[in-house]
N, C-alpha and C positions, 0 to 999 in steps of 0.2 A: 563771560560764559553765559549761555541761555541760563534759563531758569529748571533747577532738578540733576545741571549737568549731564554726563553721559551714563546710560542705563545699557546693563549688562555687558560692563566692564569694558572691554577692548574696543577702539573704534573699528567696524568692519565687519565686527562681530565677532572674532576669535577671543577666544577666553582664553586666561591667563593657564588654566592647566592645558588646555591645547597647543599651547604653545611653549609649554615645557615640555608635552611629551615629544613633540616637533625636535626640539633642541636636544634632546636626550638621544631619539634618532639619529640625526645629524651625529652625535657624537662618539655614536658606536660604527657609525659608516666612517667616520673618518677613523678610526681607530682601529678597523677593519682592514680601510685604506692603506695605512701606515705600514701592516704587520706586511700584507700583500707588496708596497713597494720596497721596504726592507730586505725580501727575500727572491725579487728580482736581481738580476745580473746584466750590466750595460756594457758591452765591449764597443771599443773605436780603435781606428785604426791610424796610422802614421805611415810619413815616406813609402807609402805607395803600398804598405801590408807588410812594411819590413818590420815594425812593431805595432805590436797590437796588445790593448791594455783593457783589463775587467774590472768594472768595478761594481759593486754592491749596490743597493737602494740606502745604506748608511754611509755611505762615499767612502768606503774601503775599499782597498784596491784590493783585489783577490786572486787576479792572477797578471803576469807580465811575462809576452812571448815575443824574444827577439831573434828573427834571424839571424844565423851566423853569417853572411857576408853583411851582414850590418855594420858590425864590429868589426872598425877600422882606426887602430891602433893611435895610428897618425892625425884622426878627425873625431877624437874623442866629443867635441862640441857637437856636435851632426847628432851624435846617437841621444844625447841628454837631450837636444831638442825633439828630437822626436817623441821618446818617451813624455817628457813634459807635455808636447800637442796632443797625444792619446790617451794619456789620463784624462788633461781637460777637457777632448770632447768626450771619452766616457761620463766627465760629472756632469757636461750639461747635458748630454743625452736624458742620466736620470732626474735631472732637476725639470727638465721641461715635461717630463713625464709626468711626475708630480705632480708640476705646477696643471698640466692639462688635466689629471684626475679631480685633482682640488677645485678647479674649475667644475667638474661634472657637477661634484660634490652638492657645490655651493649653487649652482644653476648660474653661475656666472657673477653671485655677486663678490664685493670683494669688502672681504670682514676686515681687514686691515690687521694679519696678527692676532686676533681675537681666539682661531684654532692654532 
């Protein structure tokens, strides 16, 4: 290391409380984020609108609407796959969401879990 090391603290120049108040930021935006995708509603849909499934920003499922010629006695399989296809794409509907907020959040970088 030179000689005196580095003078006024951070290399770049940013100081150590600028950069708590930076992170303190950040953590009220994401925290802001959260309550905001929390209280969104994702619906998708299956077999063509025969079921269609809501779910939450907490991956609760909050509402499920099946057509009645859905239910078909004889093809009880049919209808469970459908429902299982339209929750799944409602959660990745809201997972992608998220993850593209968290993105904004972060300006792309990727904290790895850190939030």
């Amino acid at each position: 290391m030179a000689k005196g090391g580095f003078r006024g603290g951070m290399p770049g120049g940013m100081n150590q409380a600028a950069m708590m108040k930076q992170a303190q930021k950040m953590q009220q935006d994401l925290l802001r984020m959260q309550a905001e995708q929390e209280a969104k509603t994702f619906t998708a849909a299956a077999g063509g609108g025969m079921v269609n499934a809501t779910v939450n920003g907490k991956h609760e499922l909050v509402n499920l609407d099946i057509k009645p010629e859905a239910v078909d006695p004889d093809d009880v399989e049919m209808l469970q796959d459908m429902i299982i296809a339209a929750v799944n794409e409602a959660m990745r509907t809201a997972d992608a969401e998220a993850a593209n907020n968290m993105s904004r959040l972060t300006g792309g970088l990727n904290l790895g879990g850190l939030f």
